[in-house]
N, C-alpha and C positions, 0 to 999 in steps of 0.2 A: 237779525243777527246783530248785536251788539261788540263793536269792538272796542278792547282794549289797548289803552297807551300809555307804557308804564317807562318813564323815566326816573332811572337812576344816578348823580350826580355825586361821582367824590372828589375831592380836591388834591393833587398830590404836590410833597415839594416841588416846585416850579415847575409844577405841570397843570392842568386838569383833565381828568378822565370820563368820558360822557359812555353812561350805559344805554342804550334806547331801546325797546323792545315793542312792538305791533304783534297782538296776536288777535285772529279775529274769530275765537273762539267763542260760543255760547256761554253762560252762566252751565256748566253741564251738570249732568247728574254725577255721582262718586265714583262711577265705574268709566266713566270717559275721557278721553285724552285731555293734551292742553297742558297751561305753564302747569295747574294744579295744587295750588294753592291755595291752601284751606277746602279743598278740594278734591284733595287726592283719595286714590279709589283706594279702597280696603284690601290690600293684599298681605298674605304673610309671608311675611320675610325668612321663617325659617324655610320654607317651603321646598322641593327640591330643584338641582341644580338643572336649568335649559340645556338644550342640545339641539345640533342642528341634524338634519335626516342622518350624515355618516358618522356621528357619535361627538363629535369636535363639541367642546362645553362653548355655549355661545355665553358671550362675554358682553352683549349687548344691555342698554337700558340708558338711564342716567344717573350718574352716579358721583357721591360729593366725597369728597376725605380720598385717602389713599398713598398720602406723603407728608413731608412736613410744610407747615406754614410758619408761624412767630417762631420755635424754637426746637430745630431737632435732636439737640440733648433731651428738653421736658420729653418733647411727646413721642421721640423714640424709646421712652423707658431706661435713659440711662442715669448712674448718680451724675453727680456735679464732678465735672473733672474728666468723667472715665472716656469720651471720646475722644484719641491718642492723636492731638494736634502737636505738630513739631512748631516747635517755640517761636517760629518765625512768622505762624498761621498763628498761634494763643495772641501775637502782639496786635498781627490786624485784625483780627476777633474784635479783642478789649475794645478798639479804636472805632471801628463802626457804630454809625445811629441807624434807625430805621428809617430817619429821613434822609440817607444816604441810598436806600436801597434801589438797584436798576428797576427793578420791579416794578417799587412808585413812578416810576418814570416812564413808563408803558415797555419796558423791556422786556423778553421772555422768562418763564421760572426758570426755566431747565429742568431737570434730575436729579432728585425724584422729587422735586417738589411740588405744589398743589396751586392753584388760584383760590387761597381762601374757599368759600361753600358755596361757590357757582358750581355747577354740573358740567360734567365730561364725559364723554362716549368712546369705548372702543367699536370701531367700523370694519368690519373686517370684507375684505375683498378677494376671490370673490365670495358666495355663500354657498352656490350649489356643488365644489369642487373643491381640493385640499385652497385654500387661502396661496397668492405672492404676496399679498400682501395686510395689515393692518395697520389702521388710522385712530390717531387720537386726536380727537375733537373736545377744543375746551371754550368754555363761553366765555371765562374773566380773562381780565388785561384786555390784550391785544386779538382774541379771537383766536389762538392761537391752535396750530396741526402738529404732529409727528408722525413721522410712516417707519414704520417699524418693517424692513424686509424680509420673508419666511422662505427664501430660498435663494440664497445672498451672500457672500463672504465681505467683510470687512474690506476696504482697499486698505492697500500697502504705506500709506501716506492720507489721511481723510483730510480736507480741510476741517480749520476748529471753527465748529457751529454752537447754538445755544443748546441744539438738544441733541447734536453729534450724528452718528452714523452707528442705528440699530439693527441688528439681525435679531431675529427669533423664532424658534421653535418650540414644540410640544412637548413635553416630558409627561406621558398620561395626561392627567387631567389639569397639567400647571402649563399657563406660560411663560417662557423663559426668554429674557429681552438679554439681550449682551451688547454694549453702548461704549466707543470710543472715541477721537474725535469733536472730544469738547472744546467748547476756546474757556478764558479763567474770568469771565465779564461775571455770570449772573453768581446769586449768593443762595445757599441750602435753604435759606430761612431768613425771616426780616431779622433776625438778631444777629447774622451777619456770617456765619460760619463759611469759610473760602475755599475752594482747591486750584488747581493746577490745571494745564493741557494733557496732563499726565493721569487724568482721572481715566478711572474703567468702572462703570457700573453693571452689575448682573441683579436682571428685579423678577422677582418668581413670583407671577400673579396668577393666585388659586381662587377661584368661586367656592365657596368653601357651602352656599347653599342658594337659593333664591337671592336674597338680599345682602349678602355680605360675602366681598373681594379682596382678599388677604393681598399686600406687597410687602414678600419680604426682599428687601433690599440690600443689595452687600457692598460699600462706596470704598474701591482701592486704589489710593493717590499716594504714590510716596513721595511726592511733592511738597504735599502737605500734613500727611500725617501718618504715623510711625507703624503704623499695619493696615490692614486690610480690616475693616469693623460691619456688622450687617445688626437692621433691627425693621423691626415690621409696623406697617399700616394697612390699616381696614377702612375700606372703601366701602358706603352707607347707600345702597340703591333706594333710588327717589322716583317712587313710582308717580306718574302721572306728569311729570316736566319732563322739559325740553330744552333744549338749551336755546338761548336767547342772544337777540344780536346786540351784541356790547363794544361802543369805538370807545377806543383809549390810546390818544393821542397827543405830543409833546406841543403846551400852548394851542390848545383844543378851544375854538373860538364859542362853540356850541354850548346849551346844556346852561342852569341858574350863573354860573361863573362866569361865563359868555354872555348874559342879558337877556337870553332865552327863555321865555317860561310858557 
């Protein structure tokens, strides 16, 4: 058995972030597990949708995309303009760099945003019975969780978190996340777009087939911006990874930046 040691090192403003991965996977054949790269087994994507014994669409796999990264005007499909920020969000907009971003900084994304094209997992608990609860598992930044409640009421007061306090239920074959509770630290996108404590998100995540996880998301802050707006992402199942162990830490001693090689 041959193992692999695959270090990945990015540098961030006045940070550095060490990714490390150990998998002691075979050289395998295309149909086998493992990170899977260059590797991955032949499966179609359009294929149809999993389910678990009592019909629940199982949401499982690894899966990259699903929210915004560099800029959630582009890649939510809006013109230039039409995402209805109150004049006071448009100024800190302008004002932000991406060398500013908490993110860079091993911070959390929040909602609905993505880790770049690391892979992520919804984990749902338990399997053999309706779910309390499910878990998002993300491999970039900080390694980071969210547990989404499926039989839960909001509290009356939540403390503000980076990815708040979710309830969710099933609508047919959609998941429906309902999220308040946020504090105003992380940013939609490295190009900076901001909200409020005052945010509420509602993200409708449909398996729309074997490989592709529709979010459509609805982001309502009148904090920061003058209505209620929603636009969608598709989430790209990546057969054969895994998600891998990734520290991203402030003045991270480790990793080429550290003197480690």
């Amino acid at each position: 058995m041959k193992k692999r040691l695959l270090i990945a090192v990015s540098v961030c403003a006045a940070t550095s972030c060490l990714a490390v991965s150990v998998s002691g996977a075979l050289a395998q054949q295309g149909t086998e597990g493992g990170r899977g790269r260059g590797n991955r087994p032949r499966v179609a994507l359009d294929g149809p949708v999993p389910r678990y014994p009592d019909g629940t669409v199982d949401l499982g796999g690894a899966w990259t995309g699903g929210g915004p990264v560099q800029d959630m005007e582009a890649q939510g499909k809006f013109k230039p303009g039409e995402i209805p920020l109150l004049p006071w969000a448009k100024k800190l907009l302008d004002s932000r760099t991406p060398e500013d971003d908490p993110h860079a900084y091993c911070m959390p994304m929040g909602v609905p945003r993505q880790a770049g094209n690391y892979p992520w997992r919804f984990v749902q608990y338990p399997t053999h019975t309706k779910a309390t609860h499910i878990f998002v598992l993300w491999e970039g930044n900080i390694h980071s969780f969210r547990q989404i409640f499926m039989d839960a009421k909001h509290p009356a007061d939540p403390d503000p978190t980076w990815f708040g306090h979710s309830i969710g239920q099933w609508e047919r074959d959609t998941l429906v996340i309902d999220t308040v509770g946020f504090n105003d630290k992380f940013w939609f996108d490295r190009r900076g777009h901001p909200h409020t404590e005052q945010l509420h998100t509602i993200e409708r995540w449909t398996r729309k087939d074997f490989g592709h996880l529709d979010n459509q998301v609805t982001i309502d802050d009148p904090g920061a911006y003058s209505r209620p707006f929603t636009t969608t992402y598709t989430a790209i199942l990546q057969p054969g990874e895994e998600i891998m162990e990734y520290i991203c830490n402030e003045n991270n001693d480790y990793g080429v930046a550290g003197g480690f090689r």
